[in-house]
N, C-alpha and C positions, 0 to 999 in steps of 0.2 A: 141665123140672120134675122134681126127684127126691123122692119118696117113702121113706121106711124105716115100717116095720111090724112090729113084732116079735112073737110069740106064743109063750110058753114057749119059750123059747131059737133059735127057729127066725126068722131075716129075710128075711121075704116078697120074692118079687120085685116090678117094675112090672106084668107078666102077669099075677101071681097078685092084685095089689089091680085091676088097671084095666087087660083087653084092649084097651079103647082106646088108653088111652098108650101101652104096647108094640107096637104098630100104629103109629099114627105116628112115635114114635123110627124103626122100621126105615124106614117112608118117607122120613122125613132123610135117614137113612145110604144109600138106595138113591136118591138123591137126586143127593146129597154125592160118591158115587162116581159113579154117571153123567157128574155135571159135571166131575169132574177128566177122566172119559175124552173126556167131546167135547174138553178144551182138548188133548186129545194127540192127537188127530184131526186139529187145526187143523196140524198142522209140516210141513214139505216134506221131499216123499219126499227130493229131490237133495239127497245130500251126499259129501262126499268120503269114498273106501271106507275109511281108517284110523279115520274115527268110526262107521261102523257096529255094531261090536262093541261100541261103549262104548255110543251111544244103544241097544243091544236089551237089555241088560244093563237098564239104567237103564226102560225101557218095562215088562219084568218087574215091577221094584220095583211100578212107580206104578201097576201093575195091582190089587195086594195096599190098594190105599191110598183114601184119602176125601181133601177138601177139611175142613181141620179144623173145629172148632167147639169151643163152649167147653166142652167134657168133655174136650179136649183140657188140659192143663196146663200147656201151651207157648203158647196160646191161648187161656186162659181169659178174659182182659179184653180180648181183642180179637174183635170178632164181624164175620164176613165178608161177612155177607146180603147187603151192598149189591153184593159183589164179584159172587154167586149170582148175584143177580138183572140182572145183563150177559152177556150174549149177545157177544161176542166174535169178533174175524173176524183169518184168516191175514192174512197181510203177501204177497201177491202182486209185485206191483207198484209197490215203493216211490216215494214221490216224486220227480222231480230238481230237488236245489235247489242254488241256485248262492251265491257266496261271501255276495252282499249279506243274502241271508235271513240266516246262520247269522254273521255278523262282530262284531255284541254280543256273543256269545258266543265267539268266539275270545282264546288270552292274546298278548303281544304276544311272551313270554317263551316261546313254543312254535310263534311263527311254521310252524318248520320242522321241527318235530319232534310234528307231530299226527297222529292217527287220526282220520276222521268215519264213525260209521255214523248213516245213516238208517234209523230205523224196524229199527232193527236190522241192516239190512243196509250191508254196509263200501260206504263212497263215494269210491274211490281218485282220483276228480276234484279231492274236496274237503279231501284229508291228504297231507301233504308230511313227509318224512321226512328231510332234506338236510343239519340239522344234526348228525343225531349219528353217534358214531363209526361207524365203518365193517365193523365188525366184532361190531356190536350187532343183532340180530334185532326189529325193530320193525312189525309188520303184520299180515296178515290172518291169522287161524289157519288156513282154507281153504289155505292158500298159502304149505305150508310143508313141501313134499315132499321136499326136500334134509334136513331136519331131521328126521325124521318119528322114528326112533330116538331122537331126546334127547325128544322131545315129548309122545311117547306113553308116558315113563318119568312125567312130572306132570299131565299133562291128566285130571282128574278121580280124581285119586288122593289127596285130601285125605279126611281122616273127616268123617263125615256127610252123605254123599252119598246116603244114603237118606231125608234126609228128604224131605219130600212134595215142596216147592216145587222144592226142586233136584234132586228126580230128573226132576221135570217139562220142568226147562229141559234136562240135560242128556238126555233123551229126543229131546227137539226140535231139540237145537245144530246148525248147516250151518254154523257162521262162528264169529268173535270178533274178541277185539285180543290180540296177544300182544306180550308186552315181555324178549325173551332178554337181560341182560346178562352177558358173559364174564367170568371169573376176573379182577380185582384191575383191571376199569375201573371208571374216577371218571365220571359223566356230568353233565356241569353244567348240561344244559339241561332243565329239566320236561317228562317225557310228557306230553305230553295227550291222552287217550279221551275224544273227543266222541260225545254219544248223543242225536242228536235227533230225537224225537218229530213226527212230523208232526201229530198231533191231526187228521187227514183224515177218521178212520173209529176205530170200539172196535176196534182193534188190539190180541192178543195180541204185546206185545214182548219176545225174551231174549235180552239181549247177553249174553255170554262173556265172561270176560279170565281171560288165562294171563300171569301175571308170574312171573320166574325172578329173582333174583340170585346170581351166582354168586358161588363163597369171595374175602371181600376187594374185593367191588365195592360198588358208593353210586349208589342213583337214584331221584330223584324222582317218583312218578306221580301225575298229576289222574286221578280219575276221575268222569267230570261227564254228569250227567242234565239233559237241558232239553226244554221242550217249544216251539210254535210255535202253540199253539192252546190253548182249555180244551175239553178233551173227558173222557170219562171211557173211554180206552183204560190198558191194562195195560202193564205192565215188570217184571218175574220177569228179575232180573238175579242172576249168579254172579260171583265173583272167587276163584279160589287164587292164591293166593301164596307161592312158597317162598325162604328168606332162607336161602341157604346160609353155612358156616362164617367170620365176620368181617364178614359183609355188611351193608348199612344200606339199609333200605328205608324211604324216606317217603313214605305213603300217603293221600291229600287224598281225601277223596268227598264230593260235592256232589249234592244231590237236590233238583233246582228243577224236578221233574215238577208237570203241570197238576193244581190244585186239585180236579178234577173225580176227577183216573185214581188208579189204583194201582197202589202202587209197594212190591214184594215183591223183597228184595236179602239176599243173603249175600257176605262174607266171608271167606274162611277162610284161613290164614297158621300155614305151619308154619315151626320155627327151627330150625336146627343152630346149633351151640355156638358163644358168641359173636355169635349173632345180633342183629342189631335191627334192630324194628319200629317206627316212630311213624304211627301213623295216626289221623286228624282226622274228626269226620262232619256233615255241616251238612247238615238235613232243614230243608227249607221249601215243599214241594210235596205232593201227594197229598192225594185223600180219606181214604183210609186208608194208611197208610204203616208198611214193619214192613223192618227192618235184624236181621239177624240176624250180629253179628262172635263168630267163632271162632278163636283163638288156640291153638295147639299147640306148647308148649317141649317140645322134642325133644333138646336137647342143654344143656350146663353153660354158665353163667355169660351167657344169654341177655338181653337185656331191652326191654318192651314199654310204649311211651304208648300210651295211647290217650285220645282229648279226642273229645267228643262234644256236639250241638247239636242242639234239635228245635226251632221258631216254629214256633204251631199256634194256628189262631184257627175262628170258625165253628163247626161241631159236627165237624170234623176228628178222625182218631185219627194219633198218630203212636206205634209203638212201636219200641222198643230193646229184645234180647236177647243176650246177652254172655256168652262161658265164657273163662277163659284157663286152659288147664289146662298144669298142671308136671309134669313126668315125670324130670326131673334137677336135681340139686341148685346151689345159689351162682347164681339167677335173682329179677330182679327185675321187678316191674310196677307201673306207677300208671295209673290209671283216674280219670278222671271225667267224666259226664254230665249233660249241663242239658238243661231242659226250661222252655221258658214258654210258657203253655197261658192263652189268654184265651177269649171268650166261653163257648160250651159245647162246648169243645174235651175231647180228652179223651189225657192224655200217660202211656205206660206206659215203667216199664225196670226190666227183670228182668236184674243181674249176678250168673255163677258164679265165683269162683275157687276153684279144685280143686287142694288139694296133698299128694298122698299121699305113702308115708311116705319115699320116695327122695329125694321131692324137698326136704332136710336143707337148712337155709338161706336158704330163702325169703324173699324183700323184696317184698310184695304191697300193695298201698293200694286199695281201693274206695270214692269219692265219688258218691253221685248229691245235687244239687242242683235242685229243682225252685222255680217261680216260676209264683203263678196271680195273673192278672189281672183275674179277674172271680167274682164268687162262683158262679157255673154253672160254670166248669169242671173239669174232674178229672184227678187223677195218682192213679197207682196204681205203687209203686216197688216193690222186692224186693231188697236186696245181699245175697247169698248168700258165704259161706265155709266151704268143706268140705275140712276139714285133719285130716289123721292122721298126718303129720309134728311131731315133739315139739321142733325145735331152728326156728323160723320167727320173723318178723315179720314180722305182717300186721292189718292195720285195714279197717274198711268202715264206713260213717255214712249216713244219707240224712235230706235237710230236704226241707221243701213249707213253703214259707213266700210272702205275702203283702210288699210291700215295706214296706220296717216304717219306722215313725213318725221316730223318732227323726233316720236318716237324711234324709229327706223334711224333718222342720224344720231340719234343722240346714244344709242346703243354703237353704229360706228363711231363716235367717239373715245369709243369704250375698248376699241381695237378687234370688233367683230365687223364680217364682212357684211355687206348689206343682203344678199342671200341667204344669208344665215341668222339675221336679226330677222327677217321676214320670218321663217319656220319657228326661230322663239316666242315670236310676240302671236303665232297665230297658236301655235301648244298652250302661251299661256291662257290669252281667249279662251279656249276649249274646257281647260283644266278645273277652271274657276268653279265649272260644276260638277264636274268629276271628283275633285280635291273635296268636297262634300258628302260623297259614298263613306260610309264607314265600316265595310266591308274592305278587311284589307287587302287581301288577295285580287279580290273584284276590282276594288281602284287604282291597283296596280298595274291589273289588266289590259283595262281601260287606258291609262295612261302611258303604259307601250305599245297600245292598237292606235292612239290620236299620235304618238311621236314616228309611229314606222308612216302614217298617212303624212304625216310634216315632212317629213324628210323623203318621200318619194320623188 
């Protein structure tokens, strides 16, 4: 509750109109920060000596910091309370689970070329690594002391490492997935990072992942959240990404976390020149669910997709937040995000494109398209562009629209009942970025997970 008051040029504070309220506010905040500190209580002390520097560094930050709330600005239409009010537990003793649990969930196209962590923790029983070259670094981060020089040049050296969630993970990290590709390999086989949830117990879970492509390499990575129960455990997951000079990185993330948990994920993907990013995000899990992708063009003539997806029904929140900032000239980006938000769901997306004055030439595009299916639910969008560069081309638009009439009769026309054009026309909506995956088993998947939710 905010208050203003003003009295001959003077504005009161909350103290000064109602010691109550300023009482409580601090309660929050002493609240708010307590709670972040128990969740950094919960990480295990054992970890390997080259991350200790990084997680006390990181333990610092998150000491300075709160559990947001919506005074925050990053955070304003998303409210945590329900996250507060979970009581949360280490990962001890992961579960062992064996092929047959987790085999829906494997692609057929990565047979031999998977990562599985349980519960956050790596399951080298259950990921095989056989197909790909030989000369590509693909496994545990724990487990990579030959390497530790090139490793500890990108492991947590992306910007925005202070924000609250990710100093938290990377406080806590003991493990990850890491994906090294060398200088000018092609890899044709899809990574796969399996992350599955055991839903056993409120599990505090933070997977890792370190992906590298080096100048002139090409490689595909899933990165894929699942669960195996409805619980309402957590997932505070991080991803960098570095896309050195010529490289192509395609980046699939998939969030099929339980309805019940939440799921808190970043992003972040820097470019050197000539780089490319295409990255996909399909959200269909979580009580509250928040994606935070960060893009950093670091070098000339770079360029970034990114296609994005939320199905969100129930009183669900799922949000999307997005910067691509330019820092050198002759880069391009497209952007676009959907959202379809039915009962009293509620779908948020906040995009930045930031092009100051260097970066001379810019080709930027921001689309957010949203779809509500029920009159209780809500979108709340934001496409932001902040340009001080005088020579650019760049656009941004966002809709929130119902499916509209016309469409709808004009398929009855066509001798479909109006029921059933509804579920076509919203499959197709959905598909648009789906149909994008080039993982074909995946988008398969994908597109009998969006047609069995159609047709409920």
């Amino acid at each position: 509750m905010s208050i203003e008051v003003k009295l001959q040029g003077h504005e009161l504070t909350d103290a000064e109109v109602n010691p109550t309220i300023a009482a409580s506010k601090a309660q929050i905040k002493v609240d708010r920060t307590a709670y972040l500190t128990d969740l950094v209580k919960l990480r295990n002390p054992e970890i390997p000596d080259w991350m200790q520097q990084t997680r006390d560094h990181a333990s610092a930050i998150v000491q300075e910091l709160a559990i947001p709330s919506s005074r925050d600005e990053d955070w304003r239409f998303t409210d945590l309370s329900a996250l507060l009010a979970t009581q949360f537990k280490s990962v001890t003793e992961p579960s062992a689970l064996g092929f047959e649990q987790i085999k829906s969930y494997m692609l057929p196209e990565s047979v031999n070329s998977r990562l599985v962590f349980v519960d956050g923790v790596y399951a080298a029983d259950l990921s095989a690594v056989d197909d790909l070259p030989e000369d590509t670094l693909v496994g545990s981060l724990a487990q990579v002391q030959e390497f530790l020089p090139q490793v500890s040049d990108y492991f947590a050296k992306q910007p925005g490492g202070e924000e609250v969630f990710t100093a938290l993970n990377t406080s806590s990290v003991i493990d990850g997935a890491i994906v090294w590709i060398p200088k000018d390999q092609i890899v044709n086989t899809p990574v796969h990072l399996l992350f599955v949830a055991t839903g056993t117990a409120e599990f505090l879970i933070q997977p890792r992942v370190l992906i590298i492509a080096g100048s002139g390499s090409d490689v595909t990575v899933v990165e894929d959240y699942v669960t195996l129960n409805d619980r309402a455990y957590c997932t505070n997951s991080v991803a960098e990404i570095q896309v050195d000079n010529n490289a192509k990185v395609n980046h699939i993330r998939i969030q099929r976390d339980s309805k019940s948990a939440f799921h808190i994920g970043k992003t972040a993907v820097s470019q050197a020149r000539d780089g490319q990013y295409s990255g996909i995000a399909v959200n269909f899990g979580g009580a509250i669910a928040r994606h935070n992708w960060e893009i950093y063009s670091n070098g000339e003539q770079t360029h970034s997709q990114l296609l994005g997806l939320s199905w969100i029904t129930d009183d669900r929140t799922s949000d999307t937040h997005s910067l691509i900032a330019f820092s050198k000239p002759h880069c391009t980006a497209n952007q676009i995000n959907k959202c379809i938000a039915d009962d009293k769901s509620h779908g948020i997306f906040n995009g930045r494109i930031c092009v100051p004055k260097l970066a001379q030439q810019t080709d930027a595009k921001q689309l957010s398209r949203s779809l509500l299916l029920s009159p209780k639910a809500r979108i709340d969008t934001k496409p932001q562009l902040e340009i001080v560069a005088d020579n650019v081309k760049c656009a941004h638009g966002a809709t929130v629209s119902q499916l509209e009439d016309d469409a709808v009769f004009y398929l009855q026309s066509r001798g479909i009942d109006s029921e059933s054009a509804r579920k076509l026309l919203t499959y197709a909506f959905a598909t648009e970025v789906i149909n994008e995956i080039k993982v074909d088993s995946l988008r398969t998947k994908l597109q009998e997970m969006v047609r069995s939710v159609t047709e409920a």
